[in-house]
C-alpha positions as CSV (number, residue, x, y, z in Angstrom):
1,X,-32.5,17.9,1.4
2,X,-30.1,15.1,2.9
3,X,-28.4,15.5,6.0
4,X,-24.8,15.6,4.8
5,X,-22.2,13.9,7.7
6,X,-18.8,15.1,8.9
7,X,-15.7,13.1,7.8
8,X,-15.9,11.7,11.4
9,X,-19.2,10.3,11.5
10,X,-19.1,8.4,8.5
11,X,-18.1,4.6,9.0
12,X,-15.4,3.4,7.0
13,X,-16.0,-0.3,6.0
14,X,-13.4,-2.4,4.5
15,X,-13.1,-3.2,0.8
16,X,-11.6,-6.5,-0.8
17,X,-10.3,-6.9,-4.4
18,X,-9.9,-10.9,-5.3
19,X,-7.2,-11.4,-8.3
20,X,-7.9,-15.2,-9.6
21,X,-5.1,-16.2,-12.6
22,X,-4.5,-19.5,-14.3
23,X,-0.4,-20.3,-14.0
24,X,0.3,-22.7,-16.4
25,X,3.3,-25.2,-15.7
26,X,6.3,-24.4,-18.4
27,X,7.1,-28.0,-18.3
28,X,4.1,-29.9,-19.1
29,X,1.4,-28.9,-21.8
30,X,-2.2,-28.0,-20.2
31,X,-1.2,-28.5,-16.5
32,X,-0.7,-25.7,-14.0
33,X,-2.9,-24.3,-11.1
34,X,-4.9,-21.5,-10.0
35,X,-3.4,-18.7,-7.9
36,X,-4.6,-15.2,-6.5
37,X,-4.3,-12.4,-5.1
38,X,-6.5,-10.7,-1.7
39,X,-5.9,-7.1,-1.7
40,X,-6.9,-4.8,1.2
41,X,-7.9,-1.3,-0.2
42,X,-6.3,1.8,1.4
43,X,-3.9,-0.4,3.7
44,X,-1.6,-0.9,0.5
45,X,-1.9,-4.8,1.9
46,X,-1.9,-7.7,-0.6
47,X,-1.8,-11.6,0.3
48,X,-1.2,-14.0,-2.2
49,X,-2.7,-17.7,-1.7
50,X,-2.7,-21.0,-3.9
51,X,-6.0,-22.3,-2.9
52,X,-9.2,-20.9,-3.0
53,X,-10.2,-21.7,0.7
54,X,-7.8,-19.8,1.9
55,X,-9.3,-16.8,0.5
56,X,-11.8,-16.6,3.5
57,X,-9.2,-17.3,6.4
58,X,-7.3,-14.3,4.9
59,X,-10.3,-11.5,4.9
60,X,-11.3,-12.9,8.2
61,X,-7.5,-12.5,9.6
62,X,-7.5,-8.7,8.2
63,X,-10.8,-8.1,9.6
64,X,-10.0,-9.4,13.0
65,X,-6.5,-7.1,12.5
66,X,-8.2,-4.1,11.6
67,X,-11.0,-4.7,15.0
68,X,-8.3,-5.0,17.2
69,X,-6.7,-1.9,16.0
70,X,-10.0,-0.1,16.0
71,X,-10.5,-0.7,19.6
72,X,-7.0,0.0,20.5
73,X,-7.7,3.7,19.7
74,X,-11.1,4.3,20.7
């Protein structure tokens, strides 16, 4: 049988949902750019970018947020 853990000993890691959408351009035919959408799972947090590389400074900035608060209450 498998040792099951207390709610306190479990480790709660942080999930990421990426949203990527086309937004086409209303005034000209076949032009328009990317966007999206970083959303933070449980913290009801969502950042919305217009380049892709952005998408990694934005997870690291939330993870760095969330250590800080983690060793604030330990």
């Amino acid at each position: 049988m498998t040792d099951v853990k207390s709610l306190s000993e479990l480790t709660l890691r942080p999930v990421f949902i990426v949203r990527l959408w086309w937004e086409p351009d209303q005034a000209a035919s076949n032009a328009g750019e990317w966007r999206g959408a970083v959303e933070l799972l449980g913290a009801d947090k969502k950042f919305y970018f217009r380049e892709l590389s952005q998408v990694g400074e934005i997870i690291a900035a939330a993870l760095g947020e969330m250590g800080a608060k983690g060793h604030e209450e330990k």
